[in-house]
C-alpha positions in Angstrom: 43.4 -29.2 -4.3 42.6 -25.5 -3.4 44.6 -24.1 -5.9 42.3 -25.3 -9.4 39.1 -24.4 -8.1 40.6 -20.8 -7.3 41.4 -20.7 -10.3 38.5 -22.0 -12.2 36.6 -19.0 -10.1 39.4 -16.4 -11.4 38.7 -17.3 -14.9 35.1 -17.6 -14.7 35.4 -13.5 -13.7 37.1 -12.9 -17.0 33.9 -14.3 -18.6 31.3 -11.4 -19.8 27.3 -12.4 -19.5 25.3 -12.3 -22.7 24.1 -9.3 -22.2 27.4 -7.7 -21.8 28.6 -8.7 -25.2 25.4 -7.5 -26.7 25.6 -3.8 -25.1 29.5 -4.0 -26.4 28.4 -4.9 -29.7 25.9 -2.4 -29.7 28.5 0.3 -28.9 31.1 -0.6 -31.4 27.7 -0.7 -33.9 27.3 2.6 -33.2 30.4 4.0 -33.6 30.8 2.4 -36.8 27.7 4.2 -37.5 25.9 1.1 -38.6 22.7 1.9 -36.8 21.0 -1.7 -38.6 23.1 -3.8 -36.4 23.3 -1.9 -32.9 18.9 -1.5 -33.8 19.1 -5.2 -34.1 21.2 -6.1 -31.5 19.3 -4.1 -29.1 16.0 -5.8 -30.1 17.7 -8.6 -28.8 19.0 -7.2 -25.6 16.0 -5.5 -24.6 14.4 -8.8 -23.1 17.0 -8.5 -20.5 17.1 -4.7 -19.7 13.3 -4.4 -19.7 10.5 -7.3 -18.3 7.8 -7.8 -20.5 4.6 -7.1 -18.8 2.1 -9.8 -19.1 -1.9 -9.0 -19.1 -3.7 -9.8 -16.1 -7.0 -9.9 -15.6 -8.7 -7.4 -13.2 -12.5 -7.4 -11.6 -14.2 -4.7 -11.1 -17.2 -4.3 -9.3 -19.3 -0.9 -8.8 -19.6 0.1 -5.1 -23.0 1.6 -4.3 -23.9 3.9 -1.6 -26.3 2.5 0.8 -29.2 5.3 0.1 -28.6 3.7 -3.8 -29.1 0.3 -3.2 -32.2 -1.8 -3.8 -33.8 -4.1 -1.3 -32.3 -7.0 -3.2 -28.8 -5.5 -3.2 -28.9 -4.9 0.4 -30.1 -8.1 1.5 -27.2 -9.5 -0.4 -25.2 -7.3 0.8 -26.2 -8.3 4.4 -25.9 -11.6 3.4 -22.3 -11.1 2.3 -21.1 -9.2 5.7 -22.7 -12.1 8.1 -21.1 -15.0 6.0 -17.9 -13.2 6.9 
């Protein structure tokens, strides 16, 4: 019983990933000088090279100095620093 699933693993290691094939492709592409297909094939492989970077969304606020602040802003400020 051993034996198959050693050698289910063995042939599984012959197997090349997706993106293998596609930088293989891309090679002989460009040695054939068609420049189309490797452009188009690494268009496609990029994805998996590369992470796309999503947006996030970022809040800013404006730190004043102490001396700047109103009485309004500082009393809220308090406020802030005693909820804590």
């Amino acid at each position: 019983m051993i034996k198959p699933q050693f050698h289910e693993i063995k042939l599984l290691k012959k197997q090349k990933l997706p993106l293998e094939i596609m930088i293989m492709i891309i090679n002989k592409a460009l040695k054939e000088k068609n420049y189309d297909m490797a452009l188009e094939i690494a268009y496609k492989a990029a994805p998996y090279c590369h992470p796309k970077l999503n947006e996030v969304k970022v809040e800013m606020k404006q730190i004043k100095l102490v001396e700047d602040m109103s009485e309004e802003e500082l009393k809220a400020f308090i406020g802030k620093i005693t909820l804590k």
